[in-house]
N, C-alpha and C positions, 0 to 999 in steps of 0.2 A: 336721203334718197330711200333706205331703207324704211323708214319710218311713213315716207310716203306710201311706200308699194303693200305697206302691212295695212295703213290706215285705208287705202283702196280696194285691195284685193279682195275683202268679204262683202262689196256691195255688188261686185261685181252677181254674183249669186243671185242677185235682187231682180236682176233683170227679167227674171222670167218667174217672178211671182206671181200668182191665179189672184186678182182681188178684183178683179170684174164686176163683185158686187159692187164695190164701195167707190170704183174711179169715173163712174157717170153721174154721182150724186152733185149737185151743184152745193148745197148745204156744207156736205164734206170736203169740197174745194175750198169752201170759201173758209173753213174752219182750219185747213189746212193754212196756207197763206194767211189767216192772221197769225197763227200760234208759230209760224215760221218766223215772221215780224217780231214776235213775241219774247222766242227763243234767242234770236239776235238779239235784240236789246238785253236779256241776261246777259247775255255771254259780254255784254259790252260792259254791265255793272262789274262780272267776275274779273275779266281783266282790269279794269281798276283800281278795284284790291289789290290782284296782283303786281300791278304796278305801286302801291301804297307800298308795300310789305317790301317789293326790293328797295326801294326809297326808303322806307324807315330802319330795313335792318339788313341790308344790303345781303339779302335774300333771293338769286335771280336766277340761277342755274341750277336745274334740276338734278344734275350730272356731278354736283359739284356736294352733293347732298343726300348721295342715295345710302354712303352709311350709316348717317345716323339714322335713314329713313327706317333702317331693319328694327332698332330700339324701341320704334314709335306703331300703336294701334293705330293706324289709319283706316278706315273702311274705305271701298272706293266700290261704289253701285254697279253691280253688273248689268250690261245689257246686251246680254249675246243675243237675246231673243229679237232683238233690231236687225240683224245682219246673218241670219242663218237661211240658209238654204231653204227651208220651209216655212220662208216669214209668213208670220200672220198676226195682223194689225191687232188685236185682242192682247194677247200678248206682248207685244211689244210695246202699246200704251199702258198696260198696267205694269211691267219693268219701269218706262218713263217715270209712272208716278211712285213706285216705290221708291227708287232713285231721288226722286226731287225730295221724299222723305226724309232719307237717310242725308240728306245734305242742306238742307233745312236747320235739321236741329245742330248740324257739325259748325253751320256758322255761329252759331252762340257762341263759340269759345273765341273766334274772330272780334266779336265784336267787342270781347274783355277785353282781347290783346289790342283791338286798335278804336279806346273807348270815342276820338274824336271821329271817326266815321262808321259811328253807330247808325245815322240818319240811311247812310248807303247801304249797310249790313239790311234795316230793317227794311228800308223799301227793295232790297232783293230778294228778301226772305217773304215778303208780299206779293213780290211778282211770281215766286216759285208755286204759292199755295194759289193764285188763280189760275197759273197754267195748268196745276194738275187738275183744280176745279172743271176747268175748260175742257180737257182731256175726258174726266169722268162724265160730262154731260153730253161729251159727241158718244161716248161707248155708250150710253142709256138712249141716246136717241139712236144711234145706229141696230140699236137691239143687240151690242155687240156683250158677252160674255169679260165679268168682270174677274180676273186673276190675281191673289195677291201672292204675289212672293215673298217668302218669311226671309228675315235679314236679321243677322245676329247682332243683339243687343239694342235693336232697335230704336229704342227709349233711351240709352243712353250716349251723353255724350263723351269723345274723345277726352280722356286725361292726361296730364303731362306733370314729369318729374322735376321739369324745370321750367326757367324764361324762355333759355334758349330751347328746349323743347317743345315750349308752347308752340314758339317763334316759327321754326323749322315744323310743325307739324299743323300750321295752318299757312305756309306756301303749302305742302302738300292736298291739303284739304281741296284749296284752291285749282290748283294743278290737275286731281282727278276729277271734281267738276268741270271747269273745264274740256277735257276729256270726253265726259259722259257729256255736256251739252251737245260738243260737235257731233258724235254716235246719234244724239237725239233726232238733232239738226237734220241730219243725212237720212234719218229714215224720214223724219216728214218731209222730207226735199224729194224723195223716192214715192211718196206715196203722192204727191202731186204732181209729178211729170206719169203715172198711168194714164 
């Protein structure tokens, strides 16, 4: 219940965002409601996975996992810039696509650990780089201002000291993806009900 009220109470905020410009465009509707389509079907590869990883290494509860998680570099994409009082869609698509960056390259290390659903790995890691492709071509057609947010380490992927490190640090991979899909989700789900 708590987790609901925390995951709802910063959109509430949203409600009275100025985007006037952008919520009459029919172009921008319709590009909304694909990339929402879009977005869901990731989120349906990601849980996948995640159902893979509790199946294979009986990996399922996040609660059950948060000590080893302090041992482990995980990066997990920010995107306050989706849910802040002064949203503004510029910003918030370019968090989107930094995020799908930084998580992009974190499934390579998935795909070692789970080499028999490499096929899933890559056509998610496909769908990530046309959403953001999609994303960068509505901000160029919108005339919208492209922002990139630096993200440490960027280029580099997650390492691990062990199996079971690998193991337990790519449920979390998965987990804050996850996360940041639904964050995504919820701001183009807001920006198409203006």
């Amino acid at each position: 219940l708590l987790l609901g009220v925390l995951l709802w109470a910063p959109w509430q905020a949203l409600h009275g965002a100025p985007l006037s410009e952008l919520s009459g465009d029919q172009d921008f509707q319709l590009f909304l409601q694909r990339n929402l389509e879009f977005t869901r079907k990731i989120r349906g590869d990601v849980a996948a996975l995640q159902r893979v990883v509790c199946d294979t290494f009986q990996l399922c509860k996040e609660d059950e996992l948060l000590l080893v998680r302090q041992g482990l570099d995980i990066a997990q994409a920010p995107l306050e810039q989706c849910h802040r009082r002064t949203f503004q869609a510029e910003t918030c698509f370019s968090q989107i696509r930094a995020g799908l960056r930084i998580y992009h390259g974190s499934l390579a290390t998935i795909q070692k650990l789970l080499p028999g659903h490499a096929g899933l790995v890559e056509t998610l890691q496909l769908d990530m780089a046309n959403l953001s492709s999609n994303i960068q071509q509505q901000m160029e057609d919108l005339g919208l201002a492209t922002v990139t947010y630096p993200t440490e380490n960027q280029d580099s992927r997650p390492t691990f000291s062990s199996h079971f490190h690998h193991q337990v640090g790519s449920f979390f991979i998965l987990a804050n993806f996850q996360r940041f899909l639904e964050t995504a989700y919820r701001a183009l789900r807001h920006l198409a009900r203006l």
